[in-house]
Jmol script that loads the backbone (N, CA, C; Angstrom):
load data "model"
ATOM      1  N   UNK A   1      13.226 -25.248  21.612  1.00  0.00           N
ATOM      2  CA  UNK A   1      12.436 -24.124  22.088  1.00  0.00           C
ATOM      3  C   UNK A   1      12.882 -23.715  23.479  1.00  0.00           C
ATOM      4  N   UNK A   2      13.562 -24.861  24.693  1.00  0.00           N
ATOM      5  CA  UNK A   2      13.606 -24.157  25.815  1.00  0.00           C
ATOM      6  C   UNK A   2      14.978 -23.489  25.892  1.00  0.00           C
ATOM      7  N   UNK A   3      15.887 -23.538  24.899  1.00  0.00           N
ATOM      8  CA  UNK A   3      17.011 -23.150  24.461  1.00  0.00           C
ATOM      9  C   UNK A   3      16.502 -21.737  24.495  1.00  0.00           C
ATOM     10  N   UNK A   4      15.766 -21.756  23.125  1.00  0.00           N
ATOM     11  CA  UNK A   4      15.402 -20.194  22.685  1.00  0.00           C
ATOM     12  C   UNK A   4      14.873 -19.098  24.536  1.00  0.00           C
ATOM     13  N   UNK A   5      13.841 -19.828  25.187  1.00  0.00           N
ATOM     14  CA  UNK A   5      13.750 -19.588  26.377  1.00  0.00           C
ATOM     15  C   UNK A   5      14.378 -18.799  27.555  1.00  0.00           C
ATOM     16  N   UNK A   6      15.626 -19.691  27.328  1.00  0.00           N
ATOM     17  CA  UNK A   6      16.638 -19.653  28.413  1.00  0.00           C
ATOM     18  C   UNK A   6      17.407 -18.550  27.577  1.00  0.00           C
ATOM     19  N   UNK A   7      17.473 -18.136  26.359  1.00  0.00           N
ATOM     20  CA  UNK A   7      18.172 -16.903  25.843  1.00  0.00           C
ATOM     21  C   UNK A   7      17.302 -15.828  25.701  1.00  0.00           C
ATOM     22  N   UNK A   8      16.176 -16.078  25.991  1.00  0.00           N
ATOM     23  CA  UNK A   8      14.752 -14.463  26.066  1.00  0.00           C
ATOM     24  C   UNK A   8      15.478 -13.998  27.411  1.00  0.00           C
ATOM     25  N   UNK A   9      15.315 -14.874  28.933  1.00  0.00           N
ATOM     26  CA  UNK A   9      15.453 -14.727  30.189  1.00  0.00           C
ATOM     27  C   UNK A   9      16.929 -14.272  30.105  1.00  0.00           C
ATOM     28  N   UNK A  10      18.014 -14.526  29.681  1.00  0.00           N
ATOM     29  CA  UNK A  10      19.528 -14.098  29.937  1.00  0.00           C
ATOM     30  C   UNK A  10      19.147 -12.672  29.263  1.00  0.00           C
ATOM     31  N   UNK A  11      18.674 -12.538  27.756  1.00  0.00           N
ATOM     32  CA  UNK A  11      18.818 -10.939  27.247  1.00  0.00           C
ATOM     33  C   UNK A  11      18.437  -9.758  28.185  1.00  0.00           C
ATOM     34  N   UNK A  12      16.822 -10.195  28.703  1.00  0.00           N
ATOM     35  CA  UNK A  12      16.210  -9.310  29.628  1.00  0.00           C
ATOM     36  C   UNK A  12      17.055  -9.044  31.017  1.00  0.00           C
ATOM     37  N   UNK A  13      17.426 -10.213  31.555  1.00  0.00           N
ATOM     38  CA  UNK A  13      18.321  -9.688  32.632  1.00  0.00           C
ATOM     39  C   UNK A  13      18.982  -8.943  32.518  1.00  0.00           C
ATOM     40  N   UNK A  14      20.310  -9.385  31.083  1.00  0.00           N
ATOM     41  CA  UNK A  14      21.521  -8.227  30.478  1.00  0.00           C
ATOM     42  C   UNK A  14      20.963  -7.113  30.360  1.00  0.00           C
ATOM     43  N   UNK A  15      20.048  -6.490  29.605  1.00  0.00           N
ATOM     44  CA  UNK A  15      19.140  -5.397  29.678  1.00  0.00           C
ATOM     45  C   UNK A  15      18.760  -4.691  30.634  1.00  0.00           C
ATOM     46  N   UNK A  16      17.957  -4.990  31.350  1.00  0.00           N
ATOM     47  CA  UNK A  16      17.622  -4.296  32.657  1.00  0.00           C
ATOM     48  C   UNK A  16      18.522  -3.774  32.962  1.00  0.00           C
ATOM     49  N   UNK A  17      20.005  -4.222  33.353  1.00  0.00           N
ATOM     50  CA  UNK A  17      21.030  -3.386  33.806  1.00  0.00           C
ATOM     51  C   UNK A  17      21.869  -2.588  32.994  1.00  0.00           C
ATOM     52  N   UNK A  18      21.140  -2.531  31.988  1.00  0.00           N
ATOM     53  CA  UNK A  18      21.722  -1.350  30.884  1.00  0.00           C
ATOM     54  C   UNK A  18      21.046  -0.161  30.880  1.00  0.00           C
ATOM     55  N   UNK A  19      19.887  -0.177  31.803  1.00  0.00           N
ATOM     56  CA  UNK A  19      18.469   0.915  31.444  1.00  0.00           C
ATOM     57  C   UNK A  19      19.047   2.517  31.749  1.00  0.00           C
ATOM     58  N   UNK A  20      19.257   3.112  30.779  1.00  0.00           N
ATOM     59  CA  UNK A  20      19.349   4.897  31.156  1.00  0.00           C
ATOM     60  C   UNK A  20      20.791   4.420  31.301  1.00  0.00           C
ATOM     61  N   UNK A  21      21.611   3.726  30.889  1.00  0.00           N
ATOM     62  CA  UNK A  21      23.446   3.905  30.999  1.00  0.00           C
ATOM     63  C   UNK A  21      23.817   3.883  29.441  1.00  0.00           C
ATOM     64  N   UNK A  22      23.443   3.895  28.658  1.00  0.00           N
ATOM     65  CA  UNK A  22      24.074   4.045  27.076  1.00  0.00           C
ATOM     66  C   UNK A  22      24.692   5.355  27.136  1.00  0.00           C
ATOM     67  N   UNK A  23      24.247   6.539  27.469  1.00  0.00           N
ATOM     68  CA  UNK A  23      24.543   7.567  26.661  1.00  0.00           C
ATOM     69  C   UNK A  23      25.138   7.625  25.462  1.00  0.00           C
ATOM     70  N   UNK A  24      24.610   6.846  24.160  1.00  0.00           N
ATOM     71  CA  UNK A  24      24.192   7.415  23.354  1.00  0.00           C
ATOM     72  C   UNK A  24      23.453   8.508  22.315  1.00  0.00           C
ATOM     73  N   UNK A  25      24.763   9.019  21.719  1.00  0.00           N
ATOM     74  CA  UNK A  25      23.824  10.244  21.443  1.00  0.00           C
ATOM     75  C   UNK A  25      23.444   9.910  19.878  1.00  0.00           C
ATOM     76  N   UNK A  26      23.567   8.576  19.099  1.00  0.00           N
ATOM     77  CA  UNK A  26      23.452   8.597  17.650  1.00  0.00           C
ATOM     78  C   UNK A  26      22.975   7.085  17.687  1.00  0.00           C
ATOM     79  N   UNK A  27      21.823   6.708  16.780  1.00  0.00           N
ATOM     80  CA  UNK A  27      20.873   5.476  16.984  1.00  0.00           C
ATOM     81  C   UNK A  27      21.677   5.124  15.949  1.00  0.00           C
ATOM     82  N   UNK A  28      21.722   3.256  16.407  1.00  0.00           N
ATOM     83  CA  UNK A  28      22.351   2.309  16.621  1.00  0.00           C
ATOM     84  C   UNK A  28      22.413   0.911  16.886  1.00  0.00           C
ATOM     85  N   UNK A  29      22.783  -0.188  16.527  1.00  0.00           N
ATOM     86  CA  UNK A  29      22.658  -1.211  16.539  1.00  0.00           C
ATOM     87  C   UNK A  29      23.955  -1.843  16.976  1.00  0.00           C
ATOM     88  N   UNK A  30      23.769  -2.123  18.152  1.00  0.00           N
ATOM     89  CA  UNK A  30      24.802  -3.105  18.830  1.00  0.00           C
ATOM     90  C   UNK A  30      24.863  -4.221  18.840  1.00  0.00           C
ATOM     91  N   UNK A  31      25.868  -5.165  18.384  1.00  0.00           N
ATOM     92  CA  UNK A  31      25.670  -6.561  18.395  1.00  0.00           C
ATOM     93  C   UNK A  31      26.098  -6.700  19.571  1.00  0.00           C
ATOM     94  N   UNK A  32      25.216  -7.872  19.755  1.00  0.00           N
ATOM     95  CA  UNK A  32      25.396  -8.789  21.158  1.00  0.00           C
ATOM     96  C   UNK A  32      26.003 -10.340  20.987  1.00  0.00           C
ATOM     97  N   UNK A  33      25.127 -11.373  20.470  1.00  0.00           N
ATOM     98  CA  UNK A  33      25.944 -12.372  19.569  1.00  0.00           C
ATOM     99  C   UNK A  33      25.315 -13.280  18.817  1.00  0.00           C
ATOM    100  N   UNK A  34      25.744 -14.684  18.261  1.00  0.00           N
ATOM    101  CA  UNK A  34      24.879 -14.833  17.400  1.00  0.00           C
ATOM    102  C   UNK A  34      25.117 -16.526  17.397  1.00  0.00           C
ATOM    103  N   UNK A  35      23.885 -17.078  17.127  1.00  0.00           N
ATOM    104  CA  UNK A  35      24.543 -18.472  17.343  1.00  0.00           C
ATOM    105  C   UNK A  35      23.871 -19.474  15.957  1.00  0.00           C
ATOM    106  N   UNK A  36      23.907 -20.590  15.565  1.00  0.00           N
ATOM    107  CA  UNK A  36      22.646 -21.248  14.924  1.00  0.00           C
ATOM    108  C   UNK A  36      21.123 -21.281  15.060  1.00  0.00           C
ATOM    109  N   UNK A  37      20.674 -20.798  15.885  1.00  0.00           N
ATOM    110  CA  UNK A  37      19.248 -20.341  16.135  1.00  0.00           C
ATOM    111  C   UNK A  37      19.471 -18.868  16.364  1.00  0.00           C
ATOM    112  N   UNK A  38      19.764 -17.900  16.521  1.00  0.00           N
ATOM    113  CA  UNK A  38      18.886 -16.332  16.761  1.00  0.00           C
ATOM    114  C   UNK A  38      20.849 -15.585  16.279  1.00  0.00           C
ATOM    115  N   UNK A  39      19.632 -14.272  16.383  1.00  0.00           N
ATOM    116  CA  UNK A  39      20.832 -13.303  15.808  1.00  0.00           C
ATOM    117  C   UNK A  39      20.579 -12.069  16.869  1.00  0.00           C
ATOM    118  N   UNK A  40      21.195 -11.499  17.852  1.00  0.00           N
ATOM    119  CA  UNK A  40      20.609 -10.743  19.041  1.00  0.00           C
ATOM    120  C   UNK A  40      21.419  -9.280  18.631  1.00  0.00           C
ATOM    121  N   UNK A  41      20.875  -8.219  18.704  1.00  0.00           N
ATOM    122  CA  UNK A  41      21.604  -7.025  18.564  1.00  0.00           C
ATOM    123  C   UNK A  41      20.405  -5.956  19.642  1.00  0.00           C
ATOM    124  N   UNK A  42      21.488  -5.012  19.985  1.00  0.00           N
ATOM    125  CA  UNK A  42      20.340  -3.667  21.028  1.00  0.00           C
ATOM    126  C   UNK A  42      20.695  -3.134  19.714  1.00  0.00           C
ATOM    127  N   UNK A  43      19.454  -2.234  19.799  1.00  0.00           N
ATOM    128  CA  UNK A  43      18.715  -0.782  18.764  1.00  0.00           C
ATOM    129  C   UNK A  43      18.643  -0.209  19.782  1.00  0.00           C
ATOM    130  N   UNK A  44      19.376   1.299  19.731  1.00  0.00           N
ATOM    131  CA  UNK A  44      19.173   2.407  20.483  1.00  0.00           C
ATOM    132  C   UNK A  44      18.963   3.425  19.668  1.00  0.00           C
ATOM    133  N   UNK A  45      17.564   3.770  19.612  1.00  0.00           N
ATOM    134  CA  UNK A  45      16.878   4.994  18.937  1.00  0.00           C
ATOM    135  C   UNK A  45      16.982   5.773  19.696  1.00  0.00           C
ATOM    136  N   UNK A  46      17.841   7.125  19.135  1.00  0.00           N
ATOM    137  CA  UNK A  46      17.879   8.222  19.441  1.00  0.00           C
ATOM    138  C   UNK A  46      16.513   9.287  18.759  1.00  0.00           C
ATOM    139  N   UNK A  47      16.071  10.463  19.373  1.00  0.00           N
ATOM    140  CA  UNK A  47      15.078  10.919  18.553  1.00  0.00           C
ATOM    141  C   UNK A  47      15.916  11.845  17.318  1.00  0.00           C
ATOM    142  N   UNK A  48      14.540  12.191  16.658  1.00  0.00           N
ATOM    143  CA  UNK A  48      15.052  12.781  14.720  1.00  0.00           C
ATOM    144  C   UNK A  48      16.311  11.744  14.481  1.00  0.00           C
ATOM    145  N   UNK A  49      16.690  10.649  14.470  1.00  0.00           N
ATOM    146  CA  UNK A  49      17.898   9.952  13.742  1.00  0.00           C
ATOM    147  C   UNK A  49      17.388   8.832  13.484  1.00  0.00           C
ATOM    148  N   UNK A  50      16.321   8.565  12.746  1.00  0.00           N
ATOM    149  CA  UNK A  50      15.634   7.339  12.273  1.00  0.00           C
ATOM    150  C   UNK A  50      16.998   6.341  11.663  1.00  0.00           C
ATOM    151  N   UNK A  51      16.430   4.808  11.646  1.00  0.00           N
ATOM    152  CA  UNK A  51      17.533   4.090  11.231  1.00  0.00           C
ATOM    153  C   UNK A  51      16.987   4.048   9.692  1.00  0.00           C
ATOM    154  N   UNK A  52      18.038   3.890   9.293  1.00  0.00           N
ATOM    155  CA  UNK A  52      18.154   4.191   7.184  1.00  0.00           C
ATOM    156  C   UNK A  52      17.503   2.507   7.052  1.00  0.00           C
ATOM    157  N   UNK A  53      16.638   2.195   5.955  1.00  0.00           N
ATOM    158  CA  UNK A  53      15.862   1.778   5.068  1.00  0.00           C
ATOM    159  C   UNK A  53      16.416   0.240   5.280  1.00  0.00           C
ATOM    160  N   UNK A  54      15.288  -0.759   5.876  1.00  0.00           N
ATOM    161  CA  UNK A  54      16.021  -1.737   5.569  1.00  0.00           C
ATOM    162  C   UNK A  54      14.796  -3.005   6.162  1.00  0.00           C
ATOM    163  N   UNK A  55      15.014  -4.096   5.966  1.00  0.00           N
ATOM    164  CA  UNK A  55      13.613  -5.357   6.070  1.00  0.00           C
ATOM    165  C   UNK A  55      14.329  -6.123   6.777  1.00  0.00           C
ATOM    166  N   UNK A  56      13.154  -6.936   7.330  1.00  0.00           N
ATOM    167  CA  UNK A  56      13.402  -7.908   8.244  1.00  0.00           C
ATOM    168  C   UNK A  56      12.729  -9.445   7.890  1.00  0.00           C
ATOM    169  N   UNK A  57      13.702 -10.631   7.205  1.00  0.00           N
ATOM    170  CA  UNK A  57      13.393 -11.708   6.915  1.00  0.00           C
ATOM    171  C   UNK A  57      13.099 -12.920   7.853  1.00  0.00           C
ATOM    172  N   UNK A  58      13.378 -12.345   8.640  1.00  0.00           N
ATOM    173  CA  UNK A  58      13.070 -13.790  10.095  1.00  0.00           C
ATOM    174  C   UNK A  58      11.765 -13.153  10.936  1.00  0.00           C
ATOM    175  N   UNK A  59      11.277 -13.929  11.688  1.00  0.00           N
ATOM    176  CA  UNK A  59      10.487 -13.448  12.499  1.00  0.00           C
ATOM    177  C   UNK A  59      11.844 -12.877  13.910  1.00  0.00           C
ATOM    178  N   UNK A  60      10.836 -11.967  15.024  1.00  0.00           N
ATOM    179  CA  UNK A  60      11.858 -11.296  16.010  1.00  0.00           C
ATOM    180  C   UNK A  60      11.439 -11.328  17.164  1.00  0.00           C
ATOM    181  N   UNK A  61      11.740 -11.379  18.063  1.00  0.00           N
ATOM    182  CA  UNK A  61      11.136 -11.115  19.791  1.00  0.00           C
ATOM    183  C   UNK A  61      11.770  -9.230  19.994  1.00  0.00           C
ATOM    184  N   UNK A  62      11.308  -8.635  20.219  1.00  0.00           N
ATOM    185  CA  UNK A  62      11.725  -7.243  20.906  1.00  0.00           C
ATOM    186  C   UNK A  62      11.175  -7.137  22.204  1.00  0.00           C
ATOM    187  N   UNK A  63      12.373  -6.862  23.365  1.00  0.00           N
ATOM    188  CA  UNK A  63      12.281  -6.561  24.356  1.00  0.00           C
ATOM    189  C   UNK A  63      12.683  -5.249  24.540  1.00  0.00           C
ATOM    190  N   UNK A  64      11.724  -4.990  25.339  1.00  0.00           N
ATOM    191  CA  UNK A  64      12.162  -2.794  25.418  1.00  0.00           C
ATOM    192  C   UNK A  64      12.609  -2.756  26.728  1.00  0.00           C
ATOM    193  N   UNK A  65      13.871  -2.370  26.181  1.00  0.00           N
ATOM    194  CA  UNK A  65      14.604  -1.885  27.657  1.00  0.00           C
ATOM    195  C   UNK A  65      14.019  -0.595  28.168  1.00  0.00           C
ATOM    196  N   UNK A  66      13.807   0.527  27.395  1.00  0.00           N
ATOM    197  CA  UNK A  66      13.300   1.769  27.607  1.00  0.00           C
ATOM    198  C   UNK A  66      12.650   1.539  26.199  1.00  0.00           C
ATOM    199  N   UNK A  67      11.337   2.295  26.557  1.00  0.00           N
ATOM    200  CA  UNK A  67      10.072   1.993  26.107  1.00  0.00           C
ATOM    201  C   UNK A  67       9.471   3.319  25.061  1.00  0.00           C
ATOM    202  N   UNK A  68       8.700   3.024  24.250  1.00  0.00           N
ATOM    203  CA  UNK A  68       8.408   4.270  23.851  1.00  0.00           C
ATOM    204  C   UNK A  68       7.574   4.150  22.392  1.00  0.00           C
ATOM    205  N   UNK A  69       7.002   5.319  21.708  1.00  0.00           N
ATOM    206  CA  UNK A  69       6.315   5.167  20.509  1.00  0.00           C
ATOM    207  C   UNK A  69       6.909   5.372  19.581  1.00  0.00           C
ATOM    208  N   UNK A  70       7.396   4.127  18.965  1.00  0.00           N
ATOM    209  CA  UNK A  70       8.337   4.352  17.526  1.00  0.00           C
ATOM    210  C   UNK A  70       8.041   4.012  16.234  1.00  0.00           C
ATOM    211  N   UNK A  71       8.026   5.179  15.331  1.00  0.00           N
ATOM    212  CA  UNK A  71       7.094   4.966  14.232  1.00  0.00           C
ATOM    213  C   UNK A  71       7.841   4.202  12.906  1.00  0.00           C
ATOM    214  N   UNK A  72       7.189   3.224  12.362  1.00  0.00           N
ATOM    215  CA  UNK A  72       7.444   2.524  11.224  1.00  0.00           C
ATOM    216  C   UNK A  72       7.265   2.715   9.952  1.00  0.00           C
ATOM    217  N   UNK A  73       8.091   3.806   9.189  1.00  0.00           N
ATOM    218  CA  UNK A  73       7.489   4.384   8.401  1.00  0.00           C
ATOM    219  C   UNK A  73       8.197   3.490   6.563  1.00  0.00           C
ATOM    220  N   UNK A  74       7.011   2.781   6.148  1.00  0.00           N
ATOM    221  CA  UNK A  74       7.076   2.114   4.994  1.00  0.00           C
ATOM    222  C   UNK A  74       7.728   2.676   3.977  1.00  0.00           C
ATOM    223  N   UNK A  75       8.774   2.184   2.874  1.00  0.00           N
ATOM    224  CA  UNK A  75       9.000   2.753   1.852  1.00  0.00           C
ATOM    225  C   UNK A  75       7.564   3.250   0.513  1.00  0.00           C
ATOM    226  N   UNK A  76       6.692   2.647   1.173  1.00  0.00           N
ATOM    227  CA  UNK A  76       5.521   3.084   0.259  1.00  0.00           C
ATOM    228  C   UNK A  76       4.908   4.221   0.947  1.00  0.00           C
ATOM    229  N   UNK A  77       5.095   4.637   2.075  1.00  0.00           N
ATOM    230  CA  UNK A  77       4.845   5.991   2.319  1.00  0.00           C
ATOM    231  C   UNK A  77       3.822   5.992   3.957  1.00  0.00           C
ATOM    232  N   UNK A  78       3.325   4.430   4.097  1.00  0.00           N
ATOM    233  CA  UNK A  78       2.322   3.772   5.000  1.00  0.00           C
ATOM    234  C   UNK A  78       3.261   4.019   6.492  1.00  0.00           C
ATOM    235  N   UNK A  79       2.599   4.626   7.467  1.00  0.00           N
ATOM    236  CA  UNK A  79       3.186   4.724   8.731  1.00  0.00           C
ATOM    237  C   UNK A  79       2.694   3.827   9.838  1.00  0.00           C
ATOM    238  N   UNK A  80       3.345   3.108  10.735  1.00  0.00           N
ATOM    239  CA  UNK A  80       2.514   2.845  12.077  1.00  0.00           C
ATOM    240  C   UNK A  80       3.718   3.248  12.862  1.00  0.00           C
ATOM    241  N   UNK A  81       2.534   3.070  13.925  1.00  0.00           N
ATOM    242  CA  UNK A  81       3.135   3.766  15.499  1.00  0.00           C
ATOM    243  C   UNK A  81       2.957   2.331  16.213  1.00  0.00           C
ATOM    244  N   UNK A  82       4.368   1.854  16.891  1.00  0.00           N
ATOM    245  CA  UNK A  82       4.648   0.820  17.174  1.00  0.00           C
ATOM    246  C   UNK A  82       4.672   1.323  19.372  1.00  0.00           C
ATOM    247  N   UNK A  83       4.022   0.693  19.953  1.00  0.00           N
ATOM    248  CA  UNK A  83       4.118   1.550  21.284  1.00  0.00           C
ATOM    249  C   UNK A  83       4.510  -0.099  22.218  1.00  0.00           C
ATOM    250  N   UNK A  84       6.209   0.226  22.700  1.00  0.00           N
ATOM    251  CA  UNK A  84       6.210  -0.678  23.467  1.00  0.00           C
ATOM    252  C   UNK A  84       6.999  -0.074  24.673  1.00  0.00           C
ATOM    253  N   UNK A  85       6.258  -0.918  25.799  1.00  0.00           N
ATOM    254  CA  UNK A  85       6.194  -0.808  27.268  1.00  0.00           C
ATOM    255  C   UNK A  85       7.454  -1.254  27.777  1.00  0.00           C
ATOM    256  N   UNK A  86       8.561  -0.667  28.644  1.00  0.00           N
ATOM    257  CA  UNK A  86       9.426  -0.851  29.367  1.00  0.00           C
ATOM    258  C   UNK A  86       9.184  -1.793  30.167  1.00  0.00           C
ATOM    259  N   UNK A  87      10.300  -3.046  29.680  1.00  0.00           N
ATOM    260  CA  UNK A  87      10.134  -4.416  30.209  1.00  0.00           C
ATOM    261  C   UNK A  87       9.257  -5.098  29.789  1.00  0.00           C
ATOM    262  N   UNK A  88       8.612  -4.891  28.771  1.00  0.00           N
ATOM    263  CA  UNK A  88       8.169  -6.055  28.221  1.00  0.00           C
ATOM    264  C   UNK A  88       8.256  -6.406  26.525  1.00  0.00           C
ATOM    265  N   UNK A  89       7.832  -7.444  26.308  1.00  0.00           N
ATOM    266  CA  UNK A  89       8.449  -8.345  25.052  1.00  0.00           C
ATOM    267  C   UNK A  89       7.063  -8.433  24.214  1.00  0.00           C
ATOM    268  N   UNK A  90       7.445  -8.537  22.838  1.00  0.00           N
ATOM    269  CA  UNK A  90       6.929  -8.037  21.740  1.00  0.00           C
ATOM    270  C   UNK A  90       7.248  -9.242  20.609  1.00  0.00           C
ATOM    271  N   UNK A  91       6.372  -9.805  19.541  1.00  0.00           N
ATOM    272  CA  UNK A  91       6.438 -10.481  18.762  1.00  0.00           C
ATOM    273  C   UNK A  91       5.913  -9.531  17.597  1.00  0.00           C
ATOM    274  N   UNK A  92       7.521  -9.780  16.546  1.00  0.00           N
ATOM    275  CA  UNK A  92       7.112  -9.116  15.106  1.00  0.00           C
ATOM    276  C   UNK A  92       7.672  -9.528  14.172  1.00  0.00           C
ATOM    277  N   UNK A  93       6.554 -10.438  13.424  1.00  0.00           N
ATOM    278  CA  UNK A  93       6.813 -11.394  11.722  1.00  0.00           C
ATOM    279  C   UNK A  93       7.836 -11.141  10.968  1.00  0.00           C
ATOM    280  N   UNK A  94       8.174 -11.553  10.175  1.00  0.00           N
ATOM    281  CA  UNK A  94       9.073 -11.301   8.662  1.00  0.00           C
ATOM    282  C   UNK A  94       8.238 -10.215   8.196  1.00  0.00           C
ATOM    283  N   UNK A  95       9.085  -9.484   7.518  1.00  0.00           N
ATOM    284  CA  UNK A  95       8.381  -7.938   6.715  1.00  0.00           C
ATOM    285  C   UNK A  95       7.744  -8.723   5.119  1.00  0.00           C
ATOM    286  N   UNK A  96       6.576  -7.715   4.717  1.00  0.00           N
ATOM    287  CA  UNK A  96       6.530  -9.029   2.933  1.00  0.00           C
ATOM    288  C   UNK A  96       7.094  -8.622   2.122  1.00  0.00           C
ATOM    289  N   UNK A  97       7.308  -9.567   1.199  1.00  0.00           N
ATOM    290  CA  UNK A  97       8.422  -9.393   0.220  1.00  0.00           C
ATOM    291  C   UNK A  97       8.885  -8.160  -0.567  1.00  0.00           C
ATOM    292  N   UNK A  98       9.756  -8.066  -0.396  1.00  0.00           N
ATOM    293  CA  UNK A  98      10.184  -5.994  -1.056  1.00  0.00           C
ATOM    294  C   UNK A  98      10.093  -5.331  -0.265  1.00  0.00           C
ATOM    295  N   UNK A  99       9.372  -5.560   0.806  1.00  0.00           N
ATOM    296  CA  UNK A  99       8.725  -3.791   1.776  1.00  0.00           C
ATOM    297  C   UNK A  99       9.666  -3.795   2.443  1.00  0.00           C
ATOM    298  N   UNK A 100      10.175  -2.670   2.604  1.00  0.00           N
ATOM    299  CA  UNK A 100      11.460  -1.895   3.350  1.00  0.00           C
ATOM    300  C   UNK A 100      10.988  -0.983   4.157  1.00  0.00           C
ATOM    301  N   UNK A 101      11.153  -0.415   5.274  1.00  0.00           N
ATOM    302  CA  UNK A 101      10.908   0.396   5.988  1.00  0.00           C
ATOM    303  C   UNK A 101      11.961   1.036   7.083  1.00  0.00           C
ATOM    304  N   UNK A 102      11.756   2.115   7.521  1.00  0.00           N
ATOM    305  CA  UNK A 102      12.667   2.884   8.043  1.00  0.00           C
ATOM    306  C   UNK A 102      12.071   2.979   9.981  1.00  0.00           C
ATOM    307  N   UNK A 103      12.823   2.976  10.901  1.00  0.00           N
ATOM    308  CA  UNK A 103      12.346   3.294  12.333  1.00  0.00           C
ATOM    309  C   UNK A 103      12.301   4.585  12.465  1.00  0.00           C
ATOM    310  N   UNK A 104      12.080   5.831  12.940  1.00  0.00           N
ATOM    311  CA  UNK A 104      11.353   6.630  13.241  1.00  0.00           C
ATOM    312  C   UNK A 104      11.353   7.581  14.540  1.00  0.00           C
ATOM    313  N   UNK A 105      11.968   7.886  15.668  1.00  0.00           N
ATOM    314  CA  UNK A 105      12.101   8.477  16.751  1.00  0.00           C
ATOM    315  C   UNK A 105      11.569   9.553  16.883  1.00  0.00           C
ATOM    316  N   UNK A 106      10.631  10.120  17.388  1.00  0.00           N
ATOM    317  CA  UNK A 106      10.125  11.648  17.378  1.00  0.00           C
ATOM    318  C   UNK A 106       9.146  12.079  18.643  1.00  0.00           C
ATOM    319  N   UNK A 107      10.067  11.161  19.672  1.00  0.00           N
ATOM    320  CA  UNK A 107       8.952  10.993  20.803  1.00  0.00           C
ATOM    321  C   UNK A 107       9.987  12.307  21.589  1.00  0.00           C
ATOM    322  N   UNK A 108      11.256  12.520  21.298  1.00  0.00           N
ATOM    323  CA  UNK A 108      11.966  13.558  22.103  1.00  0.00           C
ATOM    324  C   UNK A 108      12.519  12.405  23.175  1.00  0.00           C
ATOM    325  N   UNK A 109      12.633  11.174  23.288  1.00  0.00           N
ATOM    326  CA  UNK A 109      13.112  10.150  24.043  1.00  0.00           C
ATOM    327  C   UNK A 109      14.182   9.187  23.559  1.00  0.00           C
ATOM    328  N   UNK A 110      15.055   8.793  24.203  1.00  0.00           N
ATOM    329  CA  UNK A 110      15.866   7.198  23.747  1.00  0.00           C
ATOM    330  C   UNK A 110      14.892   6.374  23.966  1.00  0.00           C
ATOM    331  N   UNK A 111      14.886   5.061  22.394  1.00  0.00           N
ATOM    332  CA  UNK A 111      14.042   4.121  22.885  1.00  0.00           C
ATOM    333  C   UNK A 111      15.453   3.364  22.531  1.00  0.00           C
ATOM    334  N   UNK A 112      15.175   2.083  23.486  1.00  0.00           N
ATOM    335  CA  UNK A 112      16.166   1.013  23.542  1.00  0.00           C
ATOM    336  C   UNK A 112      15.448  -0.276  23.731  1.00  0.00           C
ATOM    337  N   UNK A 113      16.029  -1.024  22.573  1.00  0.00           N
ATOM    338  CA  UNK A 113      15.461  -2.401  22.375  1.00  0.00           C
ATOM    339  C   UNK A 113      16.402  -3.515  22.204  1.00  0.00           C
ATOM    340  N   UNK A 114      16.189  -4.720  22.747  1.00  0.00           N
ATOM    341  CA  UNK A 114      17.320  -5.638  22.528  1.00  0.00           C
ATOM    342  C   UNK A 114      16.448  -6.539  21.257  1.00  0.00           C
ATOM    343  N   UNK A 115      16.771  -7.178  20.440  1.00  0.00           N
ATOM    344  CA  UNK A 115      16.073  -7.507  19.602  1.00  0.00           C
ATOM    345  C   UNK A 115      16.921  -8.765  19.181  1.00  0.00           C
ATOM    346  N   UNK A 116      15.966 -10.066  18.947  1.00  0.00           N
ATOM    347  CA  UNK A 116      16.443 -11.460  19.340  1.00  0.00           C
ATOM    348  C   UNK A 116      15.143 -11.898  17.827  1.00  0.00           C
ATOM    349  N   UNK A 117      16.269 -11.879  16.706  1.00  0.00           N
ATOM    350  CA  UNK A 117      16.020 -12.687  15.364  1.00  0.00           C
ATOM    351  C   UNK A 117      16.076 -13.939  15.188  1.00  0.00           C
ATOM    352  N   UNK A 118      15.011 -14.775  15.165  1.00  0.00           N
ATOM    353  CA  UNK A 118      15.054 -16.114  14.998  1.00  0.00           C
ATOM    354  C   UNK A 118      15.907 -16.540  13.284  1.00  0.00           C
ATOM    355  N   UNK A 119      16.401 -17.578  13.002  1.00  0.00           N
ATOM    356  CA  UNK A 119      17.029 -17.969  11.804  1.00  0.00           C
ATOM    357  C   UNK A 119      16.356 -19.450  11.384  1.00  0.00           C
TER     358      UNK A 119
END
end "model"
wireframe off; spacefill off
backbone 0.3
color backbone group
C-alpha cells in the first residue's frame, strides 16, 4: 500500500506541471506506465469528442489536473454528471458486469485527468 502511495504523490506532482500545456485539440489517452500493481494513463477530454464506449474492470484513483463536469453516459441510456475539482483525487469502483459507458465533454472546457488503475 505505501508503494501504491508513493505513486498517487509522484503522478500529482507530474501533473501539476502539465496544467493548461497539452494543447490538445482531440481527447485522448496517454500512457504514462505500467507496473505489477497499477496501470497509469492521462485522459484529456476535449469538449463534443466524447471517448468511444468502453468499461472499467479494476477499481481507479482519478486525479484532475484540470477539473470539470464530465458526463457518464451509460450504454443503457442512464447519464451522470461526474464533477471533479482541480487538484484533487477521486475514487471510482469496477463498472458491473456488461455496462459500458462512454465520457462525455460538453462543459466548452479541457478536462484532464491522470488516472491510476489498480490490477
Amino acid at each position: 500500500m505505501h508503494r501504491v502511495g508513493m505513486v498517487l504523490i509522484l503522478v500529482v506532482l507530474v501533473g501539476v506541471q502539465t496544467i493548461g500545456q497539452t494543447g490538445v485539440a482531440t481527447t485522448q489517452r496517454i500512457p504514462q506506465f505500467e507496473n505489477a500493481s497499477v496501470k497509469v494513463w492521462k485522459s484529456v477530454i476535449v469538449p463534443n469528442a466524447p471517448l468511444t464506449l468502453h468499461r472499467h474492470d479494476h477499481g481507479r484513483t482519478i486525479v484532475a489536473l484540470v477539473g470539470g463536469d464530465l458526463k457518464v453516459v451509460k450504454d443503457s441510456g442512464k447519464t451522470e454528471v461526474m464533477h471533479w475539482e482541480t487538484g484533487k483525487a477521486y475514487w471510482l469502483g469496477t463498472d458491473p458486469p456488461g455496462e459500458m459507458h462512454k465520457d462525455v465533454n460538453d462543459t466548452g472546457k479541457v478536462i484532464e485527468v491522470m488516472v491510476v488503475e489498480m490490477k
